[in-house]
VMD Tcl script that builds the backbone (N, CA, C; Angstrom):
set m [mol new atoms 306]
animate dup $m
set s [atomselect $m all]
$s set {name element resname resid chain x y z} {
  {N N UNK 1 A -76.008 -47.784 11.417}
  {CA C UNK 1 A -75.656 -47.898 10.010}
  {C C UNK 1 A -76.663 -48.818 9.319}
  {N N UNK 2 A -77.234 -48.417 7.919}
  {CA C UNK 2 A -77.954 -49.007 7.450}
  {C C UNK 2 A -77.396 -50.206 6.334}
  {N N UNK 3 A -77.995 -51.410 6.499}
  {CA C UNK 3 A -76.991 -52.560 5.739}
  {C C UNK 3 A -78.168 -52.933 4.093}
  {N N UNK 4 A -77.654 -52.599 3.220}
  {CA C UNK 4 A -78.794 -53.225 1.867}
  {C C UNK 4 A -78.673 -54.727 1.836}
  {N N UNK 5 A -80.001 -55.711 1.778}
  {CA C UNK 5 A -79.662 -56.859 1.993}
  {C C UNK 5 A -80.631 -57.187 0.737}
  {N N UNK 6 A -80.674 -58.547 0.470}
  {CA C UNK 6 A -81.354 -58.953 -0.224}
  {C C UNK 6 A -81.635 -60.398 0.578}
  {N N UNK 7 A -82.952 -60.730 0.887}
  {CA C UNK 7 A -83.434 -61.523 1.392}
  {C C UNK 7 A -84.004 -62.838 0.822}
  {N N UNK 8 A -83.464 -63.700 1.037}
  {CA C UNK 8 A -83.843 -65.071 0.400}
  {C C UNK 8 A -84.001 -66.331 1.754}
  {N N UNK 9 A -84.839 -66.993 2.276}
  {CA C UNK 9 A -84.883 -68.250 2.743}
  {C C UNK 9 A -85.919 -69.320 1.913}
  {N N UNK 10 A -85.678 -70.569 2.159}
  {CA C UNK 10 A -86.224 -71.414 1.672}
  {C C UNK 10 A -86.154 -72.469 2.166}
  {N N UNK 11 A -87.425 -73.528 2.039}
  {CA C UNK 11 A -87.526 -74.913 3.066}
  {C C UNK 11 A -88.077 -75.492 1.604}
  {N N UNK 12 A -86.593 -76.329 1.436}
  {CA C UNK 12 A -86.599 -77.603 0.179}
  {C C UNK 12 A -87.724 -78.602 0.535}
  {N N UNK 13 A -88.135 -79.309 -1.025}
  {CA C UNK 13 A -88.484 -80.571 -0.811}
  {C C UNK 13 A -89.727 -81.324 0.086}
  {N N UNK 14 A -90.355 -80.696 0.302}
  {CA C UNK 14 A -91.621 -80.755 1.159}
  {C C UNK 14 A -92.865 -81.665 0.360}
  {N N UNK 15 A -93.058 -82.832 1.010}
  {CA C UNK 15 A -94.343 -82.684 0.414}
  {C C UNK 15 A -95.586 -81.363 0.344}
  {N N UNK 16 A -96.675 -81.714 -0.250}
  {CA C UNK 16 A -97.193 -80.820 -0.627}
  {C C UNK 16 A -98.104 -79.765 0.157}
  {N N UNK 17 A -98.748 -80.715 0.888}
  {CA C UNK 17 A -99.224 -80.355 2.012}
  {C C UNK 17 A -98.821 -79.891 3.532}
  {N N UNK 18 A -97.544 -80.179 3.523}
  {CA C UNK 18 A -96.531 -79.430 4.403}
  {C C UNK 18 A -95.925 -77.684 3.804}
  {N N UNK 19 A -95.767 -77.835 2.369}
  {CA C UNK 19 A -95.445 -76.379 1.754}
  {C C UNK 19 A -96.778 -75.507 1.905}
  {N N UNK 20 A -97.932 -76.439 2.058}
  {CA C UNK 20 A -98.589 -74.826 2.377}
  {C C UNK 20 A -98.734 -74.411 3.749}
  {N N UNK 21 A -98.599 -75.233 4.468}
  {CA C UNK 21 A -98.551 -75.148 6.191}
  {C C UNK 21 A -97.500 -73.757 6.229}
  {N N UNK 22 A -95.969 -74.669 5.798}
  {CA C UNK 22 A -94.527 -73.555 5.733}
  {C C UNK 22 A -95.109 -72.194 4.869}
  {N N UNK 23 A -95.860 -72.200 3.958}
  {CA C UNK 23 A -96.210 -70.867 3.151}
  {C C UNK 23 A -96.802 -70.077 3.931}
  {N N UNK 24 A -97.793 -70.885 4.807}
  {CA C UNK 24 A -98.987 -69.540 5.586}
  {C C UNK 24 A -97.775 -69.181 6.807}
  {N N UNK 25 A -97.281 -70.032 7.245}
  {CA C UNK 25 A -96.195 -69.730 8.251}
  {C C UNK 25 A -95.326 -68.789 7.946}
  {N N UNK 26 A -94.460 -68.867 6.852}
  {CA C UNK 26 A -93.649 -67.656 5.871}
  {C C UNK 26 A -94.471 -66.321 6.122}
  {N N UNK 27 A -95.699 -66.525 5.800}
  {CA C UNK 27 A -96.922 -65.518 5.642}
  {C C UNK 27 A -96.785 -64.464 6.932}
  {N N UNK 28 A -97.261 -65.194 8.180}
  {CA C UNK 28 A -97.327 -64.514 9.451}
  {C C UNK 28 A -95.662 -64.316 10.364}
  {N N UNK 29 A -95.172 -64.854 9.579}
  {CA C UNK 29 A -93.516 -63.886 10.177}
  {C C UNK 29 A -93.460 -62.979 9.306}
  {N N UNK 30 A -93.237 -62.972 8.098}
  {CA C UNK 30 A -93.721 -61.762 7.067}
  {C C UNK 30 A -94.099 -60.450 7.815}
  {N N UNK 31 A -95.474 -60.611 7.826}
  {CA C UNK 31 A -96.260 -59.488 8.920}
  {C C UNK 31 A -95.821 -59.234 9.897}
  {N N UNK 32 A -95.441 -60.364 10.620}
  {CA C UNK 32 A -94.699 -59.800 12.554}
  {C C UNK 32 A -93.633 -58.643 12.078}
  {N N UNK 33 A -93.155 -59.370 11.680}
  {CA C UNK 33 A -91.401 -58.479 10.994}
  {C C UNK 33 A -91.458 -57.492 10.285}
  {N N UNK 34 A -93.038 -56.936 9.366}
  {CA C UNK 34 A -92.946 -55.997 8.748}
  {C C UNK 34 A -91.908 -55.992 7.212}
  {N N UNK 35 A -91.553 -57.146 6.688}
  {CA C UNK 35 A -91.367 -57.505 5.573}
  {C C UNK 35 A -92.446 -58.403 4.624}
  {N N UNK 36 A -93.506 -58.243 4.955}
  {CA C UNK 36 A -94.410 -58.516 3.919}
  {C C UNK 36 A -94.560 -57.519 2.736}
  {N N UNK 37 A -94.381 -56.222 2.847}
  {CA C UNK 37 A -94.172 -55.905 1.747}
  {C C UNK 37 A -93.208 -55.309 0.903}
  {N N UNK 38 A -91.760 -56.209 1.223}
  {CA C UNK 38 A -90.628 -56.431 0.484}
  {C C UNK 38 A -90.137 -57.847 0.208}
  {N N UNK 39 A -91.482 -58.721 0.281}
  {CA C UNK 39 A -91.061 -59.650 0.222}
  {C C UNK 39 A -91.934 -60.796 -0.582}
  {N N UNK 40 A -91.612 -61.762 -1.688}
  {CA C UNK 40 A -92.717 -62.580 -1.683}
  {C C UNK 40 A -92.284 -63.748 -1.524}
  {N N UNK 41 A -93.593 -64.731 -1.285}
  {CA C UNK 41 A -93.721 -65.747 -1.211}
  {C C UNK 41 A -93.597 -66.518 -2.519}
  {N N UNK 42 A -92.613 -67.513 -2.867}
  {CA C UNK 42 A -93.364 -68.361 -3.947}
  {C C UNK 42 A -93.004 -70.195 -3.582}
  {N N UNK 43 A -93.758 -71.291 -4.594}
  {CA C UNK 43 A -93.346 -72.102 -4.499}
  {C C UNK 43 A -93.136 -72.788 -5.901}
  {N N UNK 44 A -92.404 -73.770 -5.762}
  {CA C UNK 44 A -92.008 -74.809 -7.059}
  {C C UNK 44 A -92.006 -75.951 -6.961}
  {N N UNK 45 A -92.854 -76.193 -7.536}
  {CA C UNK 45 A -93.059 -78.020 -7.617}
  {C C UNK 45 A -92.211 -79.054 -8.245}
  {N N UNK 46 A -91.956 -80.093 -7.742}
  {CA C UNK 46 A -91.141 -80.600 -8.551}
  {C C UNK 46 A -91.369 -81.481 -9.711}
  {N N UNK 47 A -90.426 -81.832 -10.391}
  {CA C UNK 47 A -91.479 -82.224 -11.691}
  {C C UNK 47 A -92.576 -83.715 -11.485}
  {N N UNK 48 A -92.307 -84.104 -10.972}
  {CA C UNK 48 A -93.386 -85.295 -10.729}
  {C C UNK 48 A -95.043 -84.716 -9.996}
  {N N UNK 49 A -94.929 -83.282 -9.287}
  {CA C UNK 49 A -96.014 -82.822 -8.812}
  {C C UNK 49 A -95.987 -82.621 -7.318}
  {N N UNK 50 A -95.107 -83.960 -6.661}
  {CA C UNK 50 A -95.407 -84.634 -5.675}
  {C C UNK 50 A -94.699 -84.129 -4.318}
  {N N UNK 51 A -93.847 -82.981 -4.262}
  {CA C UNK 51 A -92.822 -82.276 -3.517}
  {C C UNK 51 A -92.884 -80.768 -3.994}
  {N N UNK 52 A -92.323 -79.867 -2.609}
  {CA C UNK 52 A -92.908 -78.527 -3.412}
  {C C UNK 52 A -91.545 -77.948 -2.454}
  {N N UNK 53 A -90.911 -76.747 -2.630}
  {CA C UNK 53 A -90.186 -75.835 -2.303}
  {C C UNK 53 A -90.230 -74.570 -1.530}
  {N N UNK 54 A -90.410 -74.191 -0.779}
  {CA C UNK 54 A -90.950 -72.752 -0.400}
  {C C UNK 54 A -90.185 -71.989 -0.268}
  {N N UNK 55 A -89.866 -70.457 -1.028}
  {CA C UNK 55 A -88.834 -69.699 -0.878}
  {C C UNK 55 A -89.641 -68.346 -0.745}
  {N N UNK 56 A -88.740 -67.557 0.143}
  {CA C UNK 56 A -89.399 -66.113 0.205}
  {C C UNK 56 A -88.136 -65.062 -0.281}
  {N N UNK 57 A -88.195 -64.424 -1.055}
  {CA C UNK 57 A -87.446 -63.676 -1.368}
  {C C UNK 57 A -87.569 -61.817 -1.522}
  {N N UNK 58 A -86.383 -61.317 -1.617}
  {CA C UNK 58 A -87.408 -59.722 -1.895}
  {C C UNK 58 A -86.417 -59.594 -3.456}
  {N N UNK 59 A -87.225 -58.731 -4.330}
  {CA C UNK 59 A -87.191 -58.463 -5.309}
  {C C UNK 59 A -85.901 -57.426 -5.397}
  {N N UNK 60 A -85.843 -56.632 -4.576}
  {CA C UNK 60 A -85.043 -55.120 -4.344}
  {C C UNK 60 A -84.200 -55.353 -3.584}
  {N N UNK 61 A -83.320 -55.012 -3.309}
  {CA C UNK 61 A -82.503 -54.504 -1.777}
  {C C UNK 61 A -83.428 -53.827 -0.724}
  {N N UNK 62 A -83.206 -54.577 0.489}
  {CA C UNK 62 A -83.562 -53.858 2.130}
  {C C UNK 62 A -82.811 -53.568 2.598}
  {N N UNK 63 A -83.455 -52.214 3.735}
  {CA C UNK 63 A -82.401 -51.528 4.381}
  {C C UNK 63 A -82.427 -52.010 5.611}
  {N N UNK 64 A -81.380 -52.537 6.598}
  {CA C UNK 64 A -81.684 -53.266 7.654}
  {C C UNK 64 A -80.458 -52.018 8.105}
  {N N UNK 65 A -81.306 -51.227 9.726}
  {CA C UNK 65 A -80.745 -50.942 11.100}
  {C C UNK 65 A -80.106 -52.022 12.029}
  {N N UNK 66 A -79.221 -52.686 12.025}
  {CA C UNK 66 A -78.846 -53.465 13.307}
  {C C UNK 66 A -78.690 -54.787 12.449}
  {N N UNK 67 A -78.549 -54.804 11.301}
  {CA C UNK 67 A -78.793 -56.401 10.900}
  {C C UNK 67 A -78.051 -57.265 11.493}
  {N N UNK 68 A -76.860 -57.306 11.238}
  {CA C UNK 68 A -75.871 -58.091 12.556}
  {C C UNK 68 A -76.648 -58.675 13.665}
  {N N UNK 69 A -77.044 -57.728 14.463}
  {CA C UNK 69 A -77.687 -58.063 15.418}
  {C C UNK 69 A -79.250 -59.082 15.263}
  {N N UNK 70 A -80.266 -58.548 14.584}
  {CA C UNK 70 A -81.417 -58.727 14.401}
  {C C UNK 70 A -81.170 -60.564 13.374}
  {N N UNK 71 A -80.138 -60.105 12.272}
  {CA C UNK 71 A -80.353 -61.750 11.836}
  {C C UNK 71 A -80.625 -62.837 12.856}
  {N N UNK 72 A -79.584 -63.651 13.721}
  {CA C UNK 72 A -79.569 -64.292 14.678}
  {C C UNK 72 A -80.444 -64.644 15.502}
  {N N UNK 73 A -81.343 -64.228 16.046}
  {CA C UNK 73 A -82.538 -64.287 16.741}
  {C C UNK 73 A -83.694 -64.662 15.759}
  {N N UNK 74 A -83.061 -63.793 14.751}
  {CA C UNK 74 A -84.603 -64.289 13.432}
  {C C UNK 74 A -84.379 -65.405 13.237}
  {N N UNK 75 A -83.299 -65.810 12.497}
  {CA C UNK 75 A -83.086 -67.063 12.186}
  {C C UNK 75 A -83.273 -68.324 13.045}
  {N N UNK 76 A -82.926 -67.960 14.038}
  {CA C UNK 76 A -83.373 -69.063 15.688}
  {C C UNK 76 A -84.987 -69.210 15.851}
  {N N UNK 77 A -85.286 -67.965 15.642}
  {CA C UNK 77 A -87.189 -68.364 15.988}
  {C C UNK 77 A -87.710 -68.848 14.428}
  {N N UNK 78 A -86.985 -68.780 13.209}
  {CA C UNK 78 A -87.602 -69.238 12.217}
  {C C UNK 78 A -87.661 -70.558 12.201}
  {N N UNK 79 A -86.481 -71.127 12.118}
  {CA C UNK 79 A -86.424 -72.349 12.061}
  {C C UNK 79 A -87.038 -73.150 13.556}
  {N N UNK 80 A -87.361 -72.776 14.516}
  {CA C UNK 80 A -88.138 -73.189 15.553}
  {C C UNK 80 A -89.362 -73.248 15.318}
  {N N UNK 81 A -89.924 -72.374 14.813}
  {CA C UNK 81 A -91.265 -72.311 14.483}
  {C C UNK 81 A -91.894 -72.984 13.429}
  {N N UNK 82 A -90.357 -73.427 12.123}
  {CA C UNK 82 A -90.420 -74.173 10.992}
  {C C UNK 82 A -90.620 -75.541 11.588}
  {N N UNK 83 A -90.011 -75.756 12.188}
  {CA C UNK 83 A -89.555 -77.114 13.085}
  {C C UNK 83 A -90.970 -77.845 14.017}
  {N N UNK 84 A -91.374 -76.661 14.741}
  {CA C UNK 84 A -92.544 -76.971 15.540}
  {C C UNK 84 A -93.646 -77.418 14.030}
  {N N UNK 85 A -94.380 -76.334 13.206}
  {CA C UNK 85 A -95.155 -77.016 12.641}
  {C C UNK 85 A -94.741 -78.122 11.307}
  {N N UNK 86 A -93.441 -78.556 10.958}
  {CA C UNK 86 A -92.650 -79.652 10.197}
  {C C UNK 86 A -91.610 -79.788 10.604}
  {N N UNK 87 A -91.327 -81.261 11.099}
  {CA C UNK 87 A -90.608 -81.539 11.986}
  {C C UNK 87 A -89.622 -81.472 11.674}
  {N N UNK 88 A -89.086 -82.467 10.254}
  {CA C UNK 88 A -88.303 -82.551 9.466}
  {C C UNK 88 A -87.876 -81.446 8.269}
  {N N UNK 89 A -88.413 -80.512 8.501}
  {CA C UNK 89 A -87.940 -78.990 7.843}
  {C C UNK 89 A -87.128 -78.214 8.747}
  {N N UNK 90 A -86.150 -77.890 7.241}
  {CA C UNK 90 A -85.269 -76.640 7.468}
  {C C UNK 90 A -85.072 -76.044 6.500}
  {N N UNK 91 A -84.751 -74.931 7.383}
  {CA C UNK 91 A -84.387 -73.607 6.560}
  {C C UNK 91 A -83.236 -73.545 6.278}
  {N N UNK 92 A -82.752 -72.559 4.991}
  {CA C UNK 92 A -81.743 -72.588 3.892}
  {C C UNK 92 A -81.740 -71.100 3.850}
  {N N UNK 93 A -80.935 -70.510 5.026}
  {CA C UNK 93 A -80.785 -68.397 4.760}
  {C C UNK 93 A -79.777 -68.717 3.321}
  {N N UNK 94 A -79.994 -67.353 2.988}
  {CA C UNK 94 A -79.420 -67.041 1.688}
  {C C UNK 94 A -79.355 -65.445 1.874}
  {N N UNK 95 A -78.833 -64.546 3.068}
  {CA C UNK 95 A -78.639 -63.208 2.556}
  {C C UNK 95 A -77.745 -62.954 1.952}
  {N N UNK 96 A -77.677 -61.900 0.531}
  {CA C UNK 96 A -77.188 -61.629 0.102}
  {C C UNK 96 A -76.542 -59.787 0.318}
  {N N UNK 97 A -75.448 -59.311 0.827}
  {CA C UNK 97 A -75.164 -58.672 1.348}
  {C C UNK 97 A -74.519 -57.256 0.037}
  {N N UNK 98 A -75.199 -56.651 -0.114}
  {CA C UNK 98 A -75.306 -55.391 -1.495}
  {C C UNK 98 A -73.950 -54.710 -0.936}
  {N N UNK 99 A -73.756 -54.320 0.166}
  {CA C UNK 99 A -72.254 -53.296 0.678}
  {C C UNK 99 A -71.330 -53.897 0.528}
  {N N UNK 100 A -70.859 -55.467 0.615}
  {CA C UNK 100 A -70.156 -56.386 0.772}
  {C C UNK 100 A -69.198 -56.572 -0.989}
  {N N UNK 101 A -70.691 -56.638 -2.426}
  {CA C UNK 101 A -70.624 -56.443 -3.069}
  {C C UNK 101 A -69.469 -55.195 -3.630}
  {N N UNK 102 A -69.598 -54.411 -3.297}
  {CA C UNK 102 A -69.087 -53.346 -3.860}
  {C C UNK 102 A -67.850 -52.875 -3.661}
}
mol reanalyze $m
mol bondsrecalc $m
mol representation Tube
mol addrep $m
């Protein structure tokens, strides 16, 4: 069964130079996973300049085979991999579930 999701994570509050580390990182799970192109990258600074946000989101609804399954493992190697290159980063899932909706 196919699940429509809408995809949102994000790693708050970063200095600046850590959000682009987490951005290129965002970047190459992107590609592994084959959601790079339902998905973008952006960031937001905060107003002093000095802290930045990184969120990846998709614009549309995705169709996820197995999502149940497949979230869980994603989410475990994301934040591991968030973790390995910023220590003190985490991730913030945000799926938003379109069937659930209705």
């Amino acid at each position: 069964m196919t699940t429509s999701i809408a995809i949102c994570f994000t790693v708050y509050d970063l200095p600046t130079s850590d959000a682009e580390v987490i951005a290129q990182l965002f970047e190459e799970v992107l590609k592994e996973t084959q959601l790079d192109s339902d998905t973008i990258i952006a960031l937001r600074d905060s107003e002093d300049g000095t802290r930045r946000d990184v969120r990846v989101f998709s614009e549309d609804w995705v169709g996820f085979s197995g999502f149940y399954r497949w979230r869980p493992p994603f989410e475990e190697s994301l934040q591991r991999r968030v973790t390995e290159a910023v220590p003190h980063a985490k991730v913030s899932f945000e799926w938003d579930y379109r069937d659930e909706d209705q």
